[in-house]
N, C-alpha and C positions, 0 to 999 in steps of 0.2 A: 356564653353558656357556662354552665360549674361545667369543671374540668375534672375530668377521672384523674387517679392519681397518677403519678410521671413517676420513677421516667421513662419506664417501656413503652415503647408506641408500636402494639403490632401491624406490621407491615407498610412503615410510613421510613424504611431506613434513606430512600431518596430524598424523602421531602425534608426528614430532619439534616441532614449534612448538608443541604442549599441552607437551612436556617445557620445551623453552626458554623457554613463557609460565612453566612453574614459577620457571624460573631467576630470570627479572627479576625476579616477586613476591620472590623471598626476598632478591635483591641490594639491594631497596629496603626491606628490616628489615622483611618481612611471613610468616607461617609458613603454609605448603601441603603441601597432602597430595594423593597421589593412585595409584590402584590400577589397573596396569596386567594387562588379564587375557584371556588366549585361550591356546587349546589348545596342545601339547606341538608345541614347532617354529617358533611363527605368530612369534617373532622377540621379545620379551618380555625375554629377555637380553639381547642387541641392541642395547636401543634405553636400556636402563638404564648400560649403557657408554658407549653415547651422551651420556646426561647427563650422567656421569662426566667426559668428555672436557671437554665444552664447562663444567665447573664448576670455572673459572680463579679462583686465589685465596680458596677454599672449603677447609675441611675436609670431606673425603669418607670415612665411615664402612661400610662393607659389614656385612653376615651375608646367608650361603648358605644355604640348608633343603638338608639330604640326606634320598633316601629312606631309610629302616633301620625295622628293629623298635626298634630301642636309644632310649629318653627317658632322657636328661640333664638334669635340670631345669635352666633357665637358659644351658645352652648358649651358645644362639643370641645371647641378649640378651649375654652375658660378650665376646663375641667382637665385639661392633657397640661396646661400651661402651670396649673395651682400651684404646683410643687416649687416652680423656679420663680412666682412674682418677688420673694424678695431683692430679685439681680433686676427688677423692675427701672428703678434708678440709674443705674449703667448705662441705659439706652440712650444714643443720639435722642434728646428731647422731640423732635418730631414722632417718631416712633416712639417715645415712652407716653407721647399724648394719644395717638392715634390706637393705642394696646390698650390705653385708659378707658376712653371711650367706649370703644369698643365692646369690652369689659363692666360697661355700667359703672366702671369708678369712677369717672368725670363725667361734666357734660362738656360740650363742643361742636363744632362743625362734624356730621358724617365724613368717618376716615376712608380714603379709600382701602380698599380691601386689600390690594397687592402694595401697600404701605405697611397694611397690618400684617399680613405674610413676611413683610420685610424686617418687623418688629419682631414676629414669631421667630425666625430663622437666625436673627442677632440672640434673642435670649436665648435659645437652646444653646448657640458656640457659646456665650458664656456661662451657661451652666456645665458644659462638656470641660471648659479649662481646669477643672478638678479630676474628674471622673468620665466615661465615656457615658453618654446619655442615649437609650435604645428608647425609641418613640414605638408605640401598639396602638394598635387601630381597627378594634372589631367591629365590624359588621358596618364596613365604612361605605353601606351606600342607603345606610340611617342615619348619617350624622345631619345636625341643619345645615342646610346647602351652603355658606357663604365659611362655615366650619372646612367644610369637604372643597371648597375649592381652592381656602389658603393653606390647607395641609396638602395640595395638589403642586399649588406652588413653592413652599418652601421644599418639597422633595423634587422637583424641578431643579432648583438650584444650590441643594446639595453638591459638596465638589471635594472640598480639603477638613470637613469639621469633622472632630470624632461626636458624629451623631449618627443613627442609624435610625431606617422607619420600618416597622412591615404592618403591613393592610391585609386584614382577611378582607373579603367582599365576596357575597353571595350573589352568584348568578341566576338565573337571569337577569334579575333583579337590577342588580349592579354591572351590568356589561360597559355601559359607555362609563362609569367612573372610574378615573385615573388609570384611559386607556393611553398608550404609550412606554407606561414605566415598566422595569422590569418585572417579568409575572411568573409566577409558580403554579401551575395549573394542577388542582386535586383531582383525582377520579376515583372511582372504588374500589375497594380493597380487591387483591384478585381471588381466586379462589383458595388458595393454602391459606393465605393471614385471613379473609373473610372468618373460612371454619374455624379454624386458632381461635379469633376473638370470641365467636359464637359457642363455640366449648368453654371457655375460658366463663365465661355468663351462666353458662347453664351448670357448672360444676363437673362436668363429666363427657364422654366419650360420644359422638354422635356418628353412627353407620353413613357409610358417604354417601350415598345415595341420598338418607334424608338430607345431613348436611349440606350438600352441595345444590339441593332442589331448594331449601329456603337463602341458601347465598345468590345463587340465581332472582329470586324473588324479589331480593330484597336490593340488586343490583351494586352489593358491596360495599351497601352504605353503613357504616358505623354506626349512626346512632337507630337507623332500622331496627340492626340486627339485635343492636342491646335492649331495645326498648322492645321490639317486638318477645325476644326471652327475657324478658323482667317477670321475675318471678314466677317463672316453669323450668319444671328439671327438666333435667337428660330425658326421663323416661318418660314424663310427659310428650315431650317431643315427637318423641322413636314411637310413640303407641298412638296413633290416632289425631292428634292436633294437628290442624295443615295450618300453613299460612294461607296456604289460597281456598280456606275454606270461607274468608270474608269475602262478605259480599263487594270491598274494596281493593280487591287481589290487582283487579285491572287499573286502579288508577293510580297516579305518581306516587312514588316511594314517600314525596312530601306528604302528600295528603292523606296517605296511610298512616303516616307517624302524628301527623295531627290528629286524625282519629282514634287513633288508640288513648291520647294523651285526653282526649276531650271525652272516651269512655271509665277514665280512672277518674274524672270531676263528679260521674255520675255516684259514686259509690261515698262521698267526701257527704261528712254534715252541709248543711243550709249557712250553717254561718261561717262553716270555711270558704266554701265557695262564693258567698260575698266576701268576703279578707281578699280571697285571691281575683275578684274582680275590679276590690280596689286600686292595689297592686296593678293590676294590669291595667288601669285607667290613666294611670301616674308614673310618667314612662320615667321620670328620674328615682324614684326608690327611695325618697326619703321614708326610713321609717317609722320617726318621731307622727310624721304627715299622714301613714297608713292608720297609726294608732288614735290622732283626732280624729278623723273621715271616719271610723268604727263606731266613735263612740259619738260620733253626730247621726248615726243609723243606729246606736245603743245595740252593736252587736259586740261580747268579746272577742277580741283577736286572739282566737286560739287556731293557731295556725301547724301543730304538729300532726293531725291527719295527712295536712297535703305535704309535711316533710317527711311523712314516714311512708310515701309513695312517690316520694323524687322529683316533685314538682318544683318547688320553690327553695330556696332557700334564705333564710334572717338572721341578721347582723344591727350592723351601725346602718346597713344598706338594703335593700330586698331584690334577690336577683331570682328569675325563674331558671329552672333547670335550661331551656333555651328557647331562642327566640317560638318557636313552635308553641311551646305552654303559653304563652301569654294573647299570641294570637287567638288559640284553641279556648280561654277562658275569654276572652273578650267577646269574639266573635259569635260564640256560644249561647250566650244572655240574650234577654230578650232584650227589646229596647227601653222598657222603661227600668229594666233594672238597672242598667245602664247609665240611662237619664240623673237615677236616684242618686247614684254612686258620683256622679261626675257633681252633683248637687251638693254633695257632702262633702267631695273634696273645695269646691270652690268654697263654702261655711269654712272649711278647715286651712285655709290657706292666705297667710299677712297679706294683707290690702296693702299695706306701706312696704314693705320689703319684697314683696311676691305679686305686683298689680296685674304684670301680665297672665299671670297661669292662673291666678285666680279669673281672667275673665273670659280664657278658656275655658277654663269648666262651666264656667257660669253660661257661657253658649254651647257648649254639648249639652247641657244640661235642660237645654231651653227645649218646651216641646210644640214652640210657636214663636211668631214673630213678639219681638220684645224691643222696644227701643232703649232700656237701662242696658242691657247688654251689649245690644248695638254700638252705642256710646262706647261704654267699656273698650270693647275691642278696636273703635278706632282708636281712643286714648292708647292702647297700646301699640297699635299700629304706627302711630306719631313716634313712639319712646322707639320702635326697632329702628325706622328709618335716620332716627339721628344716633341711632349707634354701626349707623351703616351697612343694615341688613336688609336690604330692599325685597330677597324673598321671603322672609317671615312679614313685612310688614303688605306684600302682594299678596298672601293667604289668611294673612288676623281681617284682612281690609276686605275679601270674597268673604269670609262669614260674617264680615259684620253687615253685609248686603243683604246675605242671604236671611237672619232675622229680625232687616228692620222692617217695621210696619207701615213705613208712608211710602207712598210712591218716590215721589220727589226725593226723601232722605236716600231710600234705595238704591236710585238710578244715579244720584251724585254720587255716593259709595261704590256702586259698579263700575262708575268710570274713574277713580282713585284708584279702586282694583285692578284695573284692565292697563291703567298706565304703569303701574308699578308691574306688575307683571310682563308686561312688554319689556323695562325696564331689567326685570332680570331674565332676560332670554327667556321668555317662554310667550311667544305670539301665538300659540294655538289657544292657550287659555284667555293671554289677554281679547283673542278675536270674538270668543264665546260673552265673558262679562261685557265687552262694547256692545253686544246683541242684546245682551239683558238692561242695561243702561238708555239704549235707542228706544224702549219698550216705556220710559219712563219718561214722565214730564222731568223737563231738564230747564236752567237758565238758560240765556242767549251765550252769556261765556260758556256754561259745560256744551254746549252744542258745537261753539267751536271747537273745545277740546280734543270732544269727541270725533269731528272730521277730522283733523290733524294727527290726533291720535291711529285713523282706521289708513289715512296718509302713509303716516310713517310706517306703518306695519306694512303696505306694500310694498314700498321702497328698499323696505328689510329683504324682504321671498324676492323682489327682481329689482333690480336698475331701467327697466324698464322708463319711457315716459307717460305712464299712464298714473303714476302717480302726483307728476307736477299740477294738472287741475283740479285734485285733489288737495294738495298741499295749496292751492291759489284761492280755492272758495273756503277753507280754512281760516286762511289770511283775511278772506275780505269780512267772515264774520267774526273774528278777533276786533277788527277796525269798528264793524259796525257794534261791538259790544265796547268799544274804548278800552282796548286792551294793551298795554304795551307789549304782549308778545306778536301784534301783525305784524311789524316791520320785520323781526328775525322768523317769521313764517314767510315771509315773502322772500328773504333771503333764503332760506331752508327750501323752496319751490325752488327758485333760480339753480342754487346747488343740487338739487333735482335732476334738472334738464343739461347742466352740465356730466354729471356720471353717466344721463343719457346719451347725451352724447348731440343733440341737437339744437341748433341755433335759432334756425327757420321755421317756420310751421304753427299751427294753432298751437301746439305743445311745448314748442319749443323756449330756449331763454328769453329769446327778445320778447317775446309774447307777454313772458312772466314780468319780462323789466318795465314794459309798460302796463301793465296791470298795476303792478308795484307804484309804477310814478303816479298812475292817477289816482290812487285809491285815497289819500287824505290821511294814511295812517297815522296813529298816535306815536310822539315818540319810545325807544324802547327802553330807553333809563342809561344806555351807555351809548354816548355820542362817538364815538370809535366805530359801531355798531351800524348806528345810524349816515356817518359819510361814507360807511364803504357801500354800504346796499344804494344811497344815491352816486356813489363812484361806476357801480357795477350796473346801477340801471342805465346811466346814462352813454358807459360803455357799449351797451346794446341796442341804447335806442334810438341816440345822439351820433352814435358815430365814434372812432378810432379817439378822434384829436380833444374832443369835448372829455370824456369818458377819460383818456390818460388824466388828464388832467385835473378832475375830478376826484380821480383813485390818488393822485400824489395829496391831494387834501388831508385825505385819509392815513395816511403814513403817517406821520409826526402820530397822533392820535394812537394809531393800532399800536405803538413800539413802547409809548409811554402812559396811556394810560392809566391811572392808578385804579390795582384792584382788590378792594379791601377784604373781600368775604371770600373763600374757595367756589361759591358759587359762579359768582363772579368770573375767576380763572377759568373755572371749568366752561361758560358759555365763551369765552376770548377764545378758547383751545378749539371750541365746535366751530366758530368763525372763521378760524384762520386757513383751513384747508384753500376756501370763497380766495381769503385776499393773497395766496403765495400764487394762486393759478393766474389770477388777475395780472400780478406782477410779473411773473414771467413770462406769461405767454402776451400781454399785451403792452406791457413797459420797458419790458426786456430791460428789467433791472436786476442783475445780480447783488450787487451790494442791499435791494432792498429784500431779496429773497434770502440773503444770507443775517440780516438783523431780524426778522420775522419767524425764518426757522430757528433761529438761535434762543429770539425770545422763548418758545414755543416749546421748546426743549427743556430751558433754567423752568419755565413753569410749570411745564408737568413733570420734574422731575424734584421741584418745591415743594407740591401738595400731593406726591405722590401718583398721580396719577396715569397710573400705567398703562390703561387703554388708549391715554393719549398719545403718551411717549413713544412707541413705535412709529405712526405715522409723521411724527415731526422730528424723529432720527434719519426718517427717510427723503423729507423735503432737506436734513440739512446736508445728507450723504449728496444729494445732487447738488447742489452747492459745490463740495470739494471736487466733484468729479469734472464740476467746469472751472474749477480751479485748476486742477491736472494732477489734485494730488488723490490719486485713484486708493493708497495707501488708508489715509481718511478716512474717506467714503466708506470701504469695503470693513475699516473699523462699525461705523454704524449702522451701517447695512447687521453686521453680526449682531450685533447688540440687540437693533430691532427684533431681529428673529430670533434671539434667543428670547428675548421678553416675549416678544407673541407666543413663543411655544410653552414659554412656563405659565402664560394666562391663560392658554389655549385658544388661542386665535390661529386663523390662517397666517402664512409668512405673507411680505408686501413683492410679491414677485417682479414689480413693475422698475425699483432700482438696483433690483440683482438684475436684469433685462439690460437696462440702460450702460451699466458698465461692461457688461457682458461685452456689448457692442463696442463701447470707445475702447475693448482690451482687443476686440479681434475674434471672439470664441465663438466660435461658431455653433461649436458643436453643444457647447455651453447654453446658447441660447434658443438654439432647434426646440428641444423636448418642452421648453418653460413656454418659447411662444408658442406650439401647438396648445400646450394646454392650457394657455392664459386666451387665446382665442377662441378657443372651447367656449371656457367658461365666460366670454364677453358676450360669447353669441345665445349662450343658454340664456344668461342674465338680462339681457336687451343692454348691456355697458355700450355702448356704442362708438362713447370717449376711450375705450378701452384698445379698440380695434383702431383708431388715430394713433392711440400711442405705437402700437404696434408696427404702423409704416414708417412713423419718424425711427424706433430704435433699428428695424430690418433694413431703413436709408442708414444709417448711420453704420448701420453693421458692414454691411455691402460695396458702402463708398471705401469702408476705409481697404475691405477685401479685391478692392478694382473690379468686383464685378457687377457693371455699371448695368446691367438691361436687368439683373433682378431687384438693384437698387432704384431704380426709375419706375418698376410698378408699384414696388412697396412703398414709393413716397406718393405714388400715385394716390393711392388707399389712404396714406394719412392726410392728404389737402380735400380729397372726394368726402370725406365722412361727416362733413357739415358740423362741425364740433366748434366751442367753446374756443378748446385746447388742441396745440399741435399743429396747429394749420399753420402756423409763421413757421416753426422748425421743418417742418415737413418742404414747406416751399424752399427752403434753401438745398436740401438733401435732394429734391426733386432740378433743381437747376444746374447743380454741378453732373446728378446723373446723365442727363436730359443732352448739355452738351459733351458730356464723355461721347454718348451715343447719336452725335449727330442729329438730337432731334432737337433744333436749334428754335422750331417754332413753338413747342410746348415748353423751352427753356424761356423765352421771351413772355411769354403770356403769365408765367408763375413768375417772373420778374417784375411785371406790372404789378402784379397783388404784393408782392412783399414791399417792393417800395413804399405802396399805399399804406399800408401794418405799420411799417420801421417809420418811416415818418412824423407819425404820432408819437412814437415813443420818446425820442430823441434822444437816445441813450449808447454809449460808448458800444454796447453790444448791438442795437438795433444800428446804426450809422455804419458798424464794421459788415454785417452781414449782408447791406443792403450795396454797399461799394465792391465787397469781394466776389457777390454775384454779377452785379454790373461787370465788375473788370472778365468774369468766364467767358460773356460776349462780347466784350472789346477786345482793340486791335492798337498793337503802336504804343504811342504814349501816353493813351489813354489809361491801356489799359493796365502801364507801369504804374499812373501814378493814383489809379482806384487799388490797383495791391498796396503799395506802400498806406494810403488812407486807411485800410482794412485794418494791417498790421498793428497800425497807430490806436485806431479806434478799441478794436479788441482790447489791446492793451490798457486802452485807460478804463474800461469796461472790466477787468482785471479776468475775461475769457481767456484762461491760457490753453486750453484743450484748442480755440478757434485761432489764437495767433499761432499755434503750432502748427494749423492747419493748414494757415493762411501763406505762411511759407513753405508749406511744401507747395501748396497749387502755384504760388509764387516762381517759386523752383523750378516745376514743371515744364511753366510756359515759358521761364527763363532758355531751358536748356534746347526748347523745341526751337525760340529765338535764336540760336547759336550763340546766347552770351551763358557759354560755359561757368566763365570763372566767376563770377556773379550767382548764377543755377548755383554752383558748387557751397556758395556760402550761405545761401537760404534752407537749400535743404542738409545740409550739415546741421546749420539750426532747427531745422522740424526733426530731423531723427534724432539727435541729440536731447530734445525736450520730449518727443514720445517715446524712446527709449528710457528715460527719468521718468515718467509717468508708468510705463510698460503697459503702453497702449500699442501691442503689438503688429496689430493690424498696421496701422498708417506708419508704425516704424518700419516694417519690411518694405510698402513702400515708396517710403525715401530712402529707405536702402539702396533698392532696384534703380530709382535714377538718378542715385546717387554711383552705382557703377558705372552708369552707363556715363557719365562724364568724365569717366576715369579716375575717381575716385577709390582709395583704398578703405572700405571703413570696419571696425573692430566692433565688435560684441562689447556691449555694456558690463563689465563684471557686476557679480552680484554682491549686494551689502548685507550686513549683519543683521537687519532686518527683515532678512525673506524670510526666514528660519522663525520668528515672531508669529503667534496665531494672532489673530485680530484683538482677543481677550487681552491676551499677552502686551501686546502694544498698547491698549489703553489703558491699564494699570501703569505700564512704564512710562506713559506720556503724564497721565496724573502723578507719578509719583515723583518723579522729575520737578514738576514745576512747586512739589513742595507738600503736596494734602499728604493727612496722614492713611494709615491705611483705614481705619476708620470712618474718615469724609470718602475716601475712594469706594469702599462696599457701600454707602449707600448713594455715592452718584452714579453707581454700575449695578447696584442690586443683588448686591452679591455680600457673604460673611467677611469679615474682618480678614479669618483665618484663609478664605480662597483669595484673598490679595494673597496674603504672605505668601500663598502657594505658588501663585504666580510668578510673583519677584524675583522665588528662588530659581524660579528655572528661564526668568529674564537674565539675569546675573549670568547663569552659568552659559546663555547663547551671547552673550555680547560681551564674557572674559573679563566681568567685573565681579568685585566682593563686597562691595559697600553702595547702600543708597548714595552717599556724597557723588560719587564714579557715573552716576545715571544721566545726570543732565551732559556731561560731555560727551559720554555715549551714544547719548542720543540725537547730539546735534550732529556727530561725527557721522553717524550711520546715516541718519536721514537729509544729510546735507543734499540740496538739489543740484541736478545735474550740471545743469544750462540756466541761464537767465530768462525765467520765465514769461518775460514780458516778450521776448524775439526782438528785445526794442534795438539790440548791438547790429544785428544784424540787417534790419531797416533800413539802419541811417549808414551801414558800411557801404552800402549799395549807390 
């Protein structure tokens, strides 16, 4: 809104010192964020010009949100950015393409969006390396969405820049945006600054009584109160004028001020009131643009009426007094006047330089179905999605349905709408256009589409399995349309019923996998693609030994593939969830789960793409953790979750769970599994509630308390899942004979051999012998430990050869061969005490006394003191990147490395990067020989 003059602000001295305490934070090279938010009027504009003011020797950057139907993708962000594109060049090249784009300067692959966040947040710190740079942001719950969600993200990962952001945002309006950040909530003036201001308006003295009856009224909203005394004295007041003598006394303070604003249009000539409806049509304010669109209606633009009543104001720009005026003159109009104006703007607006907003108007403008238009607006719809705005091109793409004239064109439009919109989170909408589309003669491929489509959108609201035959008769009319997307629908079904959690059943995978086998599909264009969906079918339909073996086909393929286009990467990245589950739960291959997460990782972290990166931080955090290096893990584990909270996703709670458990915390993983079961049983996840008794076995074995570890792995073998059922069976066997229940240890002994057999893999051969050995006796069951130990080890499980020798230990010492016991579990505590897997260190602590052993507490290294951020800066910057390569393999500014480093330096007593790599071998040197191979073969 135009801003009263500064710099008195009566009755706002709280709100201005939170704005000022911003200022000094960022003058002293600190970065602050913060979300200033209350209703339409309460003064939010205001007090952000207020910063403005008081921000001497800053660079000061705006973007305005208008209301409109019209998404521009990027917009908002283009016009906050303008100032600093010359630092353009500077950027890591990936980012100076993916900002290009974005920006309409280039053409290219759609960037992803938290890439272009990553670019946004690079050029501000170097724009800041001069001058501090204060970001503003009004009315940010108008900006175009894909605008509003990367200025969400880079004030996310604010940390060390001298950059600072504040957001006004209008509630209600705006409640869910940029919920989390720090917030300054406005209310209304109270009663002493109310009257103050409201005298201050009318020139003179107001008796309190009246005074305080219309601050009441007006519920101490600023611009109520001035607009409502615009232009009445004091003694108007005091003599007869009520506010509550309108007949709108009762309704919102908004709607009162838009009425008032929409009674001063009445009294304006005919041809200002069109000026100002232009204006209001063309929510960017070009002026030059008001002045064609006038003289394409041959009215003059004489627009001092509505300035000399405080509506508008003109410049190089045209801004309304506030967002209220423009509403109030829009909404106002009749429809064809409307119609006319939006007609006039599209005549007035470069087809070459402006195609999209020209055919915006040209569809507001439309008083009927039109196929020129139509056209238009998918042509633009094309131009947003390859600048990566998939919700402007999910709303150009609903109107260009809405006026097209053919059936057929319509319903293929609806369902382009309905995908793209699915696409940017919004399945209410997309569920409504699939309704509209289904109403339409469609091809045999949009038909498929459109199943897969109304698929996936269940899959989205539950995990359920009621989307897998859904996702399956999708498949089968892809096939029957010769589509290469049947095969990865049939995989997308599969991966279905696995989140469901079911194997057996008309719903379940195997079902899917034979459907999949027989169906004839076409291939899908990438043969990586296509052996792993015949790896995974024949895993389910073939059997354990068929189906491994199958899936190893697939490896060389999935790790090396060449992927030429982002598209490409991004369908590998959707795939891979399918092949890590495969691999580990039925190859029990670590090494191939470690090359697969890894890949999965360099690739979404290649193109950017950050919805993926979190969940393949997370497959590779399990990796380290059965490595033993728990340190690691709980590195990526962080990283995950801070990326998911700066994209605003849920955290992956499932390998904060799983460490939880190999550390001992109990207490740690109580509240997450309560509410990760919760939400498995709300969702139909059913895979979810498997995982759940392998980590509660795992947690529990290591705590010796064996009868609540034995129902818990109960629960994960019973749950008929995909996943978890081989891990769960081993947790279920060592509980099972802790607790004497020697017949349910046998019976879960037969299934796991059957599993680990297939696999034949160093992990599967150790798990399968160190169960064996819990029910053997003698020398049997000496030389299935020692096998286990060996196995594990070449399987590079160090979490299970650490284990293996304590159970080792155990049965040593119950054997009476002490001093033998003594040197196994010296090696298990020794490697869980390095790992700080504290559970199964205590113990082999415990019988490790009981043999008469003395044993000492691990001292701590130099690294506990390390936050996980901390640590991964110092491991990248060790091995050489600069800080540069390290912000954008971590997502974070140049400047938040260096912030790091310094206070890496100052915990590990060094002054120079050179000092880092020996620091760091020294701190995180490992304990013990993580193989346990010494203590084996001492035996």
């Amino acid at each position: 809104m135009i801003a009263s003059p500064l710099p008195h602000l009566v009755g706002r001295h709280r709100e201005c010192a939170a704005l000022d305490d911003l200022l000094v934070g960022l003058r002293q090279g600190g970065s602050r964020v913060l979300v200033v938010r209350g209703e339409a009027g309460i003064g939010k504009s205001v007090l952000l010009e207020y910063v403005a003011a008081q921000a001497a020797r800053m660079k000061v950057t705006w973007a305005r949100g208008i209301e409109a139907d019209m998404e521009l993708p990027y917009a908002s962000l283009h016009q906050l950015c303008a100032p600093f594109l010359d630092k353009l060049g500077e950027l890591p090249e990936p980012q100076r393409d993916a900002l290009r784009v974005a920006f309409g300067m280039a053409a290219g692959d759609p960037p992803d969006r938290f890439l272009v966040g990553l670019a946004v947040l690079t050029l501000l710190t170097r724009a800041s390396e001069t001058r501090p740079v204060l970001v503003l942001v009004d009315d940010a719950q108008w900006l175009d969405q894909v605008s509003l969600q990367t200025l969400e993200f880079v004030a996310r990962r604010l940390l060390a820049e001298a950059v600072a952001m504040a957001f006004a945002v209008r509630d209600p309006e705006g409640q869910a945006a940029l919920s989390g950040l720090p917030a300054l909530r406005i209310g209304g003036l109270d009663t002493a600054a109310a009257g103050e201001l409201l005298e201050g308006a009318v020139g003179g003295r107001l008796e309190k009584r009246i005074r305080d009856r219309f601050v009441a009224e007006m519920h101490g909203n600023p611009l109520a109160l001035l607009e409502f005394s615009r232009g009445r004295s004091a003694a108007e007041l005091a003599y007869g004028l009520n506010a509550s003598s309108s007949p709108s006394v009762q309704a919102p303070v908004v709607s009162r001020v838009q009425r008032d604003f929409a009674s001063r249009l009445g009294s304006l000539p005919p041809e200002t009131r069109t000026l100002l409806l232009i204006a209001a049509a063309e929510p960017v304010g070009d002026a030059r643009l008001l002045v064609r669109a006038a003289a394409s209606l041959k009215i003059t633009p004489h627009a001092a009426p509505a300035k000399a009543v405080g509506l508008i104001e003109f410049g190089e720009s045209v801004r309304f007094r506030h967002p209220l005026v423009r509403s109030a003159v829009y909404h106002g109009a009749e429809p064809e006047e409307r119609r006319a104006v939006h007609r006039a703007l599209a005549e007035a607006t470069d087809p070459v330089l402006d195609p999209d907003r020209r055919a915006w108007h040209a569809a507001q403008a439309a008083d009927g179905p039109d196929e020129e238009v139509a056209a238009g607006l998918e042509q633009a719809a094309d131009r947003a999605r390859q600048r990566g705005g998939i919700a402007a091109e999910a709303v150009l793409l609903q109107r260009a349905a809405e006026v097209t004239p053919d059936p057929g064109s319509r319903g293929r439009r609806a369902l382009a709408a309905a995908e793209a919109h699915f696409s940017a989170a919004a399945p209410d909408r997309a569920t409504e256009l699939a309704t509209v589309a289904e109403l339409c003669p469609l091809s045999a491929l949009d038909r498929a589409r459109l199943a897969h489509l109304r698929a996936r959108i269940l899959f989205a609201r539950s995990r359920s399995d009621e989307a897998a035959p859904l996702l399956l008769e999708a498949a089968a009319q892809f096939t029957a349309a010769g589509s290469p997307l049947a095969r990865e629908t049939y995989l997308e079904a599969i991966s279905a019923t696995i989140f469901a959690g079911r194997v057996h059943g008309p719903t379940g995978a195997r079902a899917a996998a034979i459907a999949a086998r027989g169906s004839g599909a076409p291939p899908s264009g990438s043969k990586a693609a296509d052996l792993l969906l015949d790896g995974v079918a024949a895993l389910l339909a073939d059997g354990y030994e068929t189906g491994v073996t199958a899936l190893r086909g697939a490896l060389d393929l999935l790790l090396h593939e060449e992927l030429s286009t982002r598209e490409a990467t991004v369908r590998w990245l959707l795939l891979a969830p399918v092949a890590l589950e495969a691999f580990i739960h039925y190859a029990w291959d670590l090494h191939a789960w470690d090359a697969l997460a890894s890949r999965a990782v360099r690739l979404a972290r290649d193109i950017g793409a950050l919805s993926a990166l979190p969940p393949a931080l997370i497959y590779a955090g399990g990796v380290h953790i059965h490595y033993g290096d728990f340190a690691e893990a709980a590195r990526m584990i962080d990283e995950a979750d801070a990326i998911a909270a700066a994209t605003g996703h849920a955290p992956h709670k499932y390998a904060t769970l799983v460490l939880a458990a190999w550390r001992g915390e109990a207490d740690v993983a109580a509240d997450i599994i309560k509410e990760a079961r919760q939400s498995a049983e709300e969702r139909g996840e059913v895979s979810l509630l498997g995982a759940m008794g392998y980590i509660q076995g795992v947690l529990f074995n290591g705590l010796a308390r064996y009868e609540e570890a034995l129902e818990a792995a109960r629960t994960g073998i019973d749950h008929d899942g995909f996943n978890f059922t081989g891990l769960s069976l081993v947790e279920h066997i060592e509980a099972a004979t802790r607790c004497g229940e020697l017949d349910q240890a046998r019976t879960s002994l037969a299934r796991l051999v059957e599993v680990t057999r297939a696999a034949d893999s160093g992990w599967a051969r150790g798990a399968s012998a160190r169960s064996q050995a819990l029910l053997a006796d003698g020398v049997e069951a000496d030389r299935l430990y020692r096998t286990a130990i060996e196995e594990f080890g070449r399987g590079s499980v160090a979490v299970e050869v650490a284990r293996t020798h304590l159970l080792y230990g155990e049965w040593l010492r119950r054997s009476k061969r002490r001093a033998l016991a003594r040197k196994h579990l010296r090696t298990a505590h020794e490697m869980f005490d390095g790992m700080r897997a504290h559970a199964f260190a205590e113990r082999a602590r415990r019988e490790l006394i009981a043999t008469g052993e003395h044993v000492r507490s691990r001292e701590a290294k130099q690294t506990s003191a390390l936050t996980p951020q901390e640590s991964q800066v110092a491991t990248l910057a060790a091995d050489g990147m600069t800080n540069a390569k390290i912000g954008a393999e971590l997502f974070i500014s140049p400047h938040t490395v260096e912030w790091h480093l310094r206070k890496v330096y100052t915990k590990l007593g060094i002054n120079s990067r050179r000092a880092l790599p020996a620091a760091i071998a020294i701190a995180i040197a490992p304990a013990t020989d993580t193989t346990g191979a010494g203590a084996a073969q001492s035996g």
